[in-house]
C-alpha positions in Angstrom: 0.0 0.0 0.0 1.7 3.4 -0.8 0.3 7.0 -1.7 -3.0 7.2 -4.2 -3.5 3.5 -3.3 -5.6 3.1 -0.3 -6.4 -0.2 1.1 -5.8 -2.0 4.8 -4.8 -5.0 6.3 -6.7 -7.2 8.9 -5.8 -9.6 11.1 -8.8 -11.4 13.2 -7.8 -11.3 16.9 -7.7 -14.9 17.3 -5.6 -15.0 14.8 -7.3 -17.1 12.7 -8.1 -15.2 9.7 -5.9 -12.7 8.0 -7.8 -10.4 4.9 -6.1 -7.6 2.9 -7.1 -5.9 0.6 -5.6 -2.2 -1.8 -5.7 -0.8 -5.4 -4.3 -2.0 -8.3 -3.5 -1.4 -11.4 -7.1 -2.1 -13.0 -9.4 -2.9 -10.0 -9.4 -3.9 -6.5 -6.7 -6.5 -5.4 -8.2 -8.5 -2.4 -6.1 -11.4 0.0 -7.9 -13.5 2.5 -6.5 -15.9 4.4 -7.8 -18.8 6.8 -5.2 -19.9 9.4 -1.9 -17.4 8.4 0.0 -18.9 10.6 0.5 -21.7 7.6 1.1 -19.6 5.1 5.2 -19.0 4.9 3.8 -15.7 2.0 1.6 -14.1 4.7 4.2 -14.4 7.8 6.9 -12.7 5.6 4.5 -9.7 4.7 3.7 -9.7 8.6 7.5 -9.6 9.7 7.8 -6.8 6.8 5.2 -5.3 8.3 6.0 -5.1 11.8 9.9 -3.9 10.7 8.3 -0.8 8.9 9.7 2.2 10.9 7.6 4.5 8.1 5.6 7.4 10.2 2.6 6.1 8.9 2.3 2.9 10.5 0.0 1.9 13.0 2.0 1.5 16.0 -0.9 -0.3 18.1 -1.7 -2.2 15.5 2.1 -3.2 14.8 2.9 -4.1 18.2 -0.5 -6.5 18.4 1.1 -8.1 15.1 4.6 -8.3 16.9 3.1 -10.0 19.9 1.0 -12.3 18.0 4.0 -13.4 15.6 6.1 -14.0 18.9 3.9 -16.4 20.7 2.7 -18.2 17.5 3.0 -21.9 18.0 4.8 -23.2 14.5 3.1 -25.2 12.8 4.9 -28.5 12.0 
């Protein structure tokens, strides 16, 4: 997500369902994901996520993702 492409990222507070969605080039580009914590693609964007130091992050919300990525149990 960057400037003139709006869009969000959601993460269910169980944990168990993880939905994104922005703007692309020709419509509306939309991610949802049942049980992230199995999906190697969706933990990566998460870890990116969290390292953003950009002054538009969500701090809150980046700290709940941090906390939640730490006490994940891996899944074998």
């Amino acid at each position: 997500m960057h400037a003139g492409h709006p869009g969000f990222g959601m993460l269910a507070l169980d944990g168990g369902v993880y939905v994104r969605c922005s703007t692309g080039e020709r419509g509306v580009d939309v991610l949802a994901v049942r049980r992230p914590d199995r999906s190697e693609n969706v933990l990566r964007h998460l870890e990116r996520v969290v390292a953003d130091d950009s002054r538009y992050v969500h701090r809150e919300l980046t700290a709940w993702i941090a906390r939640w990525l730490a006490g994940r149990v891996p899944t074998p």
